[in-house]
C-alpha positions as CSV (number, residue, x, y, z in Angstrom):
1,X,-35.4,-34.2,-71.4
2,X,-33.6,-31.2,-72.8
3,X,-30.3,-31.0,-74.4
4,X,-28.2,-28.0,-72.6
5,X,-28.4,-26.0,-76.2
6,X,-32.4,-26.4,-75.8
7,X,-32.5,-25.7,-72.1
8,X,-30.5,-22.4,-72.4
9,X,-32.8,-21.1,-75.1
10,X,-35.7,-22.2,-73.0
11,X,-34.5,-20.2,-69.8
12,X,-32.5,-18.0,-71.3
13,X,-29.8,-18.9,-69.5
14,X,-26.1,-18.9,-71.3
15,X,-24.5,-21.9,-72.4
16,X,-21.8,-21.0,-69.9
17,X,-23.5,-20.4,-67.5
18,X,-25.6,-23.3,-67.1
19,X,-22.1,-25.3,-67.3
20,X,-20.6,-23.2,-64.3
21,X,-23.7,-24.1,-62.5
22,X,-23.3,-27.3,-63.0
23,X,-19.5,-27.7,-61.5
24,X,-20.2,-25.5,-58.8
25,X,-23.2,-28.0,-57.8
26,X,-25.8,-25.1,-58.1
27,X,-28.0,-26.9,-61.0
28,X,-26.6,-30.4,-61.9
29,X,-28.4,-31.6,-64.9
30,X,-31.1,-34.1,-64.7
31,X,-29.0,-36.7,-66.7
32,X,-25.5,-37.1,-68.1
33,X,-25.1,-39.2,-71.3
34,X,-22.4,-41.6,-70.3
35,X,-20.8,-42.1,-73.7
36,X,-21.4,-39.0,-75.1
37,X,-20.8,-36.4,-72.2
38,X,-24.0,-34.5,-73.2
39,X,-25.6,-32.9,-69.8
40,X,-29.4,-33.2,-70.1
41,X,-32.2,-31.2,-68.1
42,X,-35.9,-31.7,-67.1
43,X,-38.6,-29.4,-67.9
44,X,-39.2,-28.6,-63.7
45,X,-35.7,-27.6,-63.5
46,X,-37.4,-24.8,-65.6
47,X,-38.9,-23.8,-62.0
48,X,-35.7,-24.0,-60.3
49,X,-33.3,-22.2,-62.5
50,X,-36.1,-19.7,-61.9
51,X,-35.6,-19.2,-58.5
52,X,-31.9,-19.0,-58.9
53,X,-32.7,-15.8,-61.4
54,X,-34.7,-14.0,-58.9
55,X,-32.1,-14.7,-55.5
56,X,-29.6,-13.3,-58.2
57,X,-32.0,-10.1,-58.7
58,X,-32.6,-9.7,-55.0
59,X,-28.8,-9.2,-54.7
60,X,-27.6,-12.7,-53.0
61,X,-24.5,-14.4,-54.0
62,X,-24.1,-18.1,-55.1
63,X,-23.6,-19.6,-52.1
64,X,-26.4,-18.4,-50.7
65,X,-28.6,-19.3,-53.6
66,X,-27.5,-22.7,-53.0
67,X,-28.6,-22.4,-49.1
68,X,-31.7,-21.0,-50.1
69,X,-32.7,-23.8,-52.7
70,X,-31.9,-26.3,-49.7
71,X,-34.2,-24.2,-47.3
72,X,-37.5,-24.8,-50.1
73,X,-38.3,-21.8,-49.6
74,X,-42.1,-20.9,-50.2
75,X,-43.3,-19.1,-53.5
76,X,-45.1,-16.8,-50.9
77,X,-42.0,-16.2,-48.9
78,X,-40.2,-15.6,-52.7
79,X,-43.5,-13.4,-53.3
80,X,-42.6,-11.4,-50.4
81,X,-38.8,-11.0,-50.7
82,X,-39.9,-9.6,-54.7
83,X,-42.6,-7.2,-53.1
84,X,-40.0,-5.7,-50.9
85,X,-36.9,-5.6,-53.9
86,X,-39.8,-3.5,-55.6
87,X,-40.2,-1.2,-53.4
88,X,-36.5,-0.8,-53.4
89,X,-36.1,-0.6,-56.9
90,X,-39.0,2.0,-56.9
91,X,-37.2,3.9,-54.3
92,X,-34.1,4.2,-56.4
93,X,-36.1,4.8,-59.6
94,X,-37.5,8.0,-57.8
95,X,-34.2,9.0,-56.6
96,X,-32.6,9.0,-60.0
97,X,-35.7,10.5,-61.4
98,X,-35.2,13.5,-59.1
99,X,-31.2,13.3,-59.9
100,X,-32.6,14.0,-63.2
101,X,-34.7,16.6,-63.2
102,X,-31.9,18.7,-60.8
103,X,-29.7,18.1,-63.9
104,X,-32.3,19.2,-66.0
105,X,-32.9,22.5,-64.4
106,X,-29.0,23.0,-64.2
107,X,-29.2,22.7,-68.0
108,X,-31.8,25.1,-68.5
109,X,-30.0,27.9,-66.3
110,X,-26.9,27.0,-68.2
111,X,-28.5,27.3,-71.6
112,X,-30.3,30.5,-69.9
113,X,-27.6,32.8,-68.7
114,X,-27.5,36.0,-68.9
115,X,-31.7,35.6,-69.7
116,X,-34.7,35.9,-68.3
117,X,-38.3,34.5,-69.9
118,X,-40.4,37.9,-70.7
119,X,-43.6,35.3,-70.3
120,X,-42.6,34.4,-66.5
121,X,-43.9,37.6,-64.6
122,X,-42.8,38.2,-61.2
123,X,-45.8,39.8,-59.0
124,X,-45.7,41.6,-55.7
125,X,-48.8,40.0,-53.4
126,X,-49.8,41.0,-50.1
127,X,-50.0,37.8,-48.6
128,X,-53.0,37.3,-45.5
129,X,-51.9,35.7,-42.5
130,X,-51.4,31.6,-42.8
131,X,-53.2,28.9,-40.5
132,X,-50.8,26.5,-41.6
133,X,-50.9,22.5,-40.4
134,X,-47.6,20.9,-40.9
135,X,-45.3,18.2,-40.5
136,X,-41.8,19.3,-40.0
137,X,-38.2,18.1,-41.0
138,X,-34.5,18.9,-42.3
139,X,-34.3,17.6,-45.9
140,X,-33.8,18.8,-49.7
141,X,-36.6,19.1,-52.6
142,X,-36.2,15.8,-53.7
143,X,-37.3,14.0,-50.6
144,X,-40.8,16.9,-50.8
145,X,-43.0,14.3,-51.7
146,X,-42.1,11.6,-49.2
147,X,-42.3,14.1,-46.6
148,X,-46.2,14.9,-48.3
149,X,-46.9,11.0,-47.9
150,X,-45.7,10.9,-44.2
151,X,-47.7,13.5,-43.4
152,X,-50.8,12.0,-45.2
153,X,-50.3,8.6,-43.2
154,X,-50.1,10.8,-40.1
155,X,-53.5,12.6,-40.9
156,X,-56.6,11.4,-39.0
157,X,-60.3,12.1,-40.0
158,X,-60.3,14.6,-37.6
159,X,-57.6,16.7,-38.8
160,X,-58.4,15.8,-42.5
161,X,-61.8,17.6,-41.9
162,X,-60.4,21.3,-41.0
163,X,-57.7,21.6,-43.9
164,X,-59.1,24.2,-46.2
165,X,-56.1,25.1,-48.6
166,X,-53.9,23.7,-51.2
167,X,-50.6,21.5,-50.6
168,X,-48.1,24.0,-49.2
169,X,-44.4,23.9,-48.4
170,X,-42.1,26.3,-46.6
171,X,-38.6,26.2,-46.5
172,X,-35.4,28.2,-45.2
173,X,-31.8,27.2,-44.7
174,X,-30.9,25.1,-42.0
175,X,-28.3,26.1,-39.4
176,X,-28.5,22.5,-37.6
177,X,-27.2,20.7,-41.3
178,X,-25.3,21.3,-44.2
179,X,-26.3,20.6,-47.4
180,X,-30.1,20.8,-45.7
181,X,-33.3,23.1,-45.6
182,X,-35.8,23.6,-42.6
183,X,-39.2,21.6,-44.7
184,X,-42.6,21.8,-43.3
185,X,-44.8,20.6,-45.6
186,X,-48.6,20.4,-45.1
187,X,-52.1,22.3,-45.8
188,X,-54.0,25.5,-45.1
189,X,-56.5,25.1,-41.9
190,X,-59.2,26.6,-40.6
191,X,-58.9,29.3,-37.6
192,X,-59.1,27.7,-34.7
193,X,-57.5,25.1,-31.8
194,X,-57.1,21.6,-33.0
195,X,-55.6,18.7,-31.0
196,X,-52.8,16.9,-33.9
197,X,-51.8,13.8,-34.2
198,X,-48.4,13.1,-32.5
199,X,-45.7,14.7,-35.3
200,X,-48.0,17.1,-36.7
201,X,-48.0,21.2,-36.1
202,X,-50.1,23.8,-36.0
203,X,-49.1,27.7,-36.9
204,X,-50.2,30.7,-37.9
205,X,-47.8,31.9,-40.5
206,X,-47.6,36.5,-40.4
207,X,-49.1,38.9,-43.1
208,X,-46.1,39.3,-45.6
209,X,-44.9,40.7,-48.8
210,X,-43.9,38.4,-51.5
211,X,-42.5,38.1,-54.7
212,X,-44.2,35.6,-56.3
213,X,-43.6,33.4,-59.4
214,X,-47.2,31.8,-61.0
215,X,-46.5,28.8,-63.3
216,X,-48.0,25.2,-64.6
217,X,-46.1,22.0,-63.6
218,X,-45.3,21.3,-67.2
219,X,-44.2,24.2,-67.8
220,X,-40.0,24.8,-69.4
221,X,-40.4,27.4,-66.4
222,X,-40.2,25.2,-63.5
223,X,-37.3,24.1,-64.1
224,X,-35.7,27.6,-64.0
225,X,-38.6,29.5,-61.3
226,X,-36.3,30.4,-58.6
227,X,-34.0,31.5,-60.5
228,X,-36.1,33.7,-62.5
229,X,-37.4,35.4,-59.8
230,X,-34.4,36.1,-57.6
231,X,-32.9,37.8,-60.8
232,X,-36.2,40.1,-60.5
233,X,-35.8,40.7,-57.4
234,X,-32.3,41.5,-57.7
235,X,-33.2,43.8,-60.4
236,X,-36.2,45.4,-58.5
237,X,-34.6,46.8,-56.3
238,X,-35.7,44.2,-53.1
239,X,-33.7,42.0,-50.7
240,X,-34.9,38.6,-49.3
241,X,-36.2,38.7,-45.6
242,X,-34.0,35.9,-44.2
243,X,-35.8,35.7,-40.7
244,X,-39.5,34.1,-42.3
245,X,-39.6,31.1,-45.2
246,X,-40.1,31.2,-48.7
247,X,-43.4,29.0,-49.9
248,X,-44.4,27.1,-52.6
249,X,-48.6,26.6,-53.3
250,X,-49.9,23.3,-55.3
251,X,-53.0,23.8,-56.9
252,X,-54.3,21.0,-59.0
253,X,-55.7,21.5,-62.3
254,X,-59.7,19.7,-61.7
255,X,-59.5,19.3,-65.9
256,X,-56.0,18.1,-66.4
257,X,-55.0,14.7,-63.9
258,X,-51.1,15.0,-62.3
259,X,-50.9,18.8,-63.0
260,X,-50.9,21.5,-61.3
261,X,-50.2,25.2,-60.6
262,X,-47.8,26.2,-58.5
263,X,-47.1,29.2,-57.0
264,X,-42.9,30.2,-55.8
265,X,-43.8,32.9,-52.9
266,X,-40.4,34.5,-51.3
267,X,-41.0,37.5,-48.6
268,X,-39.6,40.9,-49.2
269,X,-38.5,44.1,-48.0
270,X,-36.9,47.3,-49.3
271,X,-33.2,46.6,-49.9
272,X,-33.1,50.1,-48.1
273,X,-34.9,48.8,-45.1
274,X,-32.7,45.9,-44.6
275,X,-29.5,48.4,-44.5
């Protein structure tokens, strides 16, 4: 047996704590020393103030802890319920992630006004024509990479075999939802007719001129890319062609794991042209 002092440093559980427990009948004490008033706890109530720790973390109140350590729940079924909080939690930990780089590359433009990096430089490509496979959806650039994973999952072996480029996205504005751009994120294919899983697209993207941005994923100039290469264009002398999507081309780096090379693509014309 355990004196309450020796319990809480054991679970490291308050003092307090382990007394409110005990008067709202969530962990009673093993024994209660008659004469002295001094609450007492067994070493398997270890195990059980455990289980109160991790309901707490999976976001249920008292009461329901108490329901729950009537129901003996299994350390399986408690295995499960934490698989699924961590997916949660890793969820939210990529959202903020991606709050933070946005805040980030505010910074940077903020600290960069009025400037533009000499060592970015803009190039004018003629782009061939794209045999694009895609999956499709409204969204923003932070959800890019779950929209890469769902079209992953909805790759078969067939399809997998005829991609033949680098990770691509293309994007506009959408006129269906605010606060929103048209996504279709996918790979480079082969020429030809393919039968696509359900949700999957196939497309040949035209010939255009771009303005395009080259730059490594580490690189203090992804965070400011776009912006960088609208103030050339600005400056150049071009306007933006609003009825085709800008791209954006992921190359890996073989030698360095996690990096890559990516490529901002934007079509132009003659601001003349577009008068």
């Amino acid at each position: 047996m355990f004196k309450i002092s020796e319990f809480s440093r054991l679970s490291r559980i308050p003092l307090q704590t382990l007394r409110y427990y005990d008067h709202i009948g969530l962990l009673k004490p093993a024994r209660i020393d008659r004469s002295t008033g001094y609450r007492y706890y067994a070493a398997e109530q270890l195990l059980e103030i455990n289980r109160i720790v991790i309901f707490k973390e999976l976001g249920f109140t008292l009461q329901q802890i108490a329901q729950l350590l009537q129901e003996d729940i299994s350390a399986e079924q408690i295995r499960g319920m934490l698989r699924l909080k961590e997916s949660e939690i890793q969820l939210l930990v990529e959202n903020e992630m991606s709050k933070l780089s946005r805040i980030k590359e505010r910074m940077q433009l903020v600290e960069r006004e009025g400037r533009m990096e000499t060592e970015q430089e803009a190039v004018i490509k003629q782009v061939d024509a794209l045999h694009y496979i895609s999956y499709a959806s409204l969204g923003n650039a932070e959800e890019i990479p779950q929209l890469f994973q769902h079209f992953q999952d909805l790759l078969g072996a067939s399809t997998r075999s005829v991609l033949s480029g680098p990770q691509t996205v293309l994007w506009k504005e959408s006129s269906l939802r605010d606060h929103a751009f048209e996504l279709e994120v996918g790979f480079a294919a082969k020429p030809g007719s393919y039968k696509l899983p359900e949700g999957l697209e196939q497309r040949c993207m035209p010939p255009e001129t771009m303005a395009t941005l080259l730059f490594r994923s580490d690189s203090s100039f992804s965070e400011t890319a776009c912006a960088d290469l609208a103030a050339w264009i600005e400056r150049n002398g071009y306007r933006i062609r609003e009825d085709q999507p800008g791209r954006e081309i992921y190359v890996p780096l073989s030698d360095e794991p996690g990096l890559c090379l990516i490529e901002i693509q934007i079509p132009i014309m003659d601001a003349g042209a577009a008068e």
